[in-house]
N, C-alpha and C positions, 0 to 999 in steps of 0.2 A: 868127301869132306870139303867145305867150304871156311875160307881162311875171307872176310870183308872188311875193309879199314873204313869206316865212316871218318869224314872229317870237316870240319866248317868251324867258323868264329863262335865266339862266345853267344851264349840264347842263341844259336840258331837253329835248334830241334834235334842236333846228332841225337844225342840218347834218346830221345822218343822214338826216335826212326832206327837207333840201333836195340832198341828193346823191341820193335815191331817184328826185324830182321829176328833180332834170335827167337822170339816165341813161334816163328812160321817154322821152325824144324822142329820135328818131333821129341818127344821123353823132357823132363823137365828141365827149363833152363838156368844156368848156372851164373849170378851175380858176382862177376870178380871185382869186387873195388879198392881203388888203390888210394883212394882219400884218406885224412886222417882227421879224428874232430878236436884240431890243437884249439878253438875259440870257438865259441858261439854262434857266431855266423857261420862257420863251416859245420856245426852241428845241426844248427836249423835247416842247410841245405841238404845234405844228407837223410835228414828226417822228412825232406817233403819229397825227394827221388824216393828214398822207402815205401814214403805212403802213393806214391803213383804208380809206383809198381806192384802192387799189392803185396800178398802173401805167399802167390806160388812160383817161386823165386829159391831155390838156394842159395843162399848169400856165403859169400867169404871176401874177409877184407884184409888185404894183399899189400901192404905200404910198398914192399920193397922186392919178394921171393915170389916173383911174377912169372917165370918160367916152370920154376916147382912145382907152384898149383896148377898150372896149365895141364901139365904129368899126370899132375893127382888126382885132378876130375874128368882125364881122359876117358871116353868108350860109354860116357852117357849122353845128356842132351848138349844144346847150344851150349858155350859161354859167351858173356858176354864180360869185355873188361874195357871198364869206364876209370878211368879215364888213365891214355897214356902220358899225357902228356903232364899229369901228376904225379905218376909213377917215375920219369925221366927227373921231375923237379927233386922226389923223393932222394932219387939216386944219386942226385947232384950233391943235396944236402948231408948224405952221410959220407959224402969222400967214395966213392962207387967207380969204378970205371964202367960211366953208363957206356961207352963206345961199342963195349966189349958185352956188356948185358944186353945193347938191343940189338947186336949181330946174333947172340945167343938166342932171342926171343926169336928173330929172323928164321934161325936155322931149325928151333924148334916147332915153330907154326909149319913147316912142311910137310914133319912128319907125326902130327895129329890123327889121330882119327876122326874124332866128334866137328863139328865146326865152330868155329869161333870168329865174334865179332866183336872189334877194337873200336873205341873211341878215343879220337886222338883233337888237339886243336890247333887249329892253323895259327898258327902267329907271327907270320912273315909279311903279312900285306900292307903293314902298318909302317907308319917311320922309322928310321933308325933310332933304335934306343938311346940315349942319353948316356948311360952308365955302363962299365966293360959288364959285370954280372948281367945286367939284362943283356945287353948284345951274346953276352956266352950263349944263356938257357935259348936265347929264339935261334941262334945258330944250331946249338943243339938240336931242339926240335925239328927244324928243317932238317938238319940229317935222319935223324930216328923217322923221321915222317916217310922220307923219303927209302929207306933201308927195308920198313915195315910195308911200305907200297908196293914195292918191287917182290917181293917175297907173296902179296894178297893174292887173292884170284878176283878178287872186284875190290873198288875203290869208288866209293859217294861223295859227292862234296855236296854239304848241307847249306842253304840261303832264306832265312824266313822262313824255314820247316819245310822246304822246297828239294826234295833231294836230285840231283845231276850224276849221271854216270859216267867217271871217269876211266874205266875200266873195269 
């Protein structure tokens, strides 16, 4: 079982390179998304990951009960779950103690069987946010990034579709 965190800035190719990663293991791979389509713009982007990833794909879309499915589609192909770091945003917004759901996801990705491959995005390299809520969620994220790395067994950091091994 192989446990990989892709991660890099916005456009910078993680999911093409995290779809590449799970379709190189065998049985069919497993779409976990945690996106939601609240507006039209996040529907259009959704629809065009769909149409890039074609057809052989089993999809499920996971806003918030991210370790459950992980469970439930154990003992077949890859998964892949795009994106964590909308699923953290997810958990922020329903009052969630995400602290407690990504030591969960942590403790669960060990003992998997199938492999799974995470999309996560860096959002630490940037300024200091302006406002406490943004300062929360990038704090946030650097923890959960950092909680889900240590737990992976490899870690990519993505650059203009450029992948780098950080472990």
């Amino acid at each position: 079982m192989a446990v990989i965190l892709i991660t890099g800035g916005a456009r910078s190719g993680k999911s093409t390179r995290a779809e590449k990663r799970a379709r190189a293991f065998p049985g069919r791979p497993v779409y976990i998304a945690t996106a939601e389509a609240l507006d039209g713009e996040m529907a259009e982007r959704i629809a065009k990951h769909r149409a890039r990833r074609g057809t052989d794909w089993v999809e499920r879309e996971v806003p918030l009960d991210l370790v459950q499915v992980l469970i439930a589609t154990d003992g077949g192909g890859a998964r892949l779950v795009d994106c964590l770091t909308l699923w953290l945003s997810n958990l922020m917004h329903a009052g969630r103690d995400w602290e407690r759901e990504v030591n969960a996801l942590a403790a669960a990705l060990i003992k998997l069987e199938s492999p799974v491959v995470l999309v996560t995005n860096e959002v630490g390299l940037g300024i200091v946010p302006d406002n406490a809520l943004a300062r929360s969620f990038r704090d946030a994220a650097g923890i959960m990034n950092q909680t889900i790395a240590a737990a992976a067994d490899e870690v990519e950091f993505v650059v203009a579709g450029l992948p780098m091994k950080l472990k």
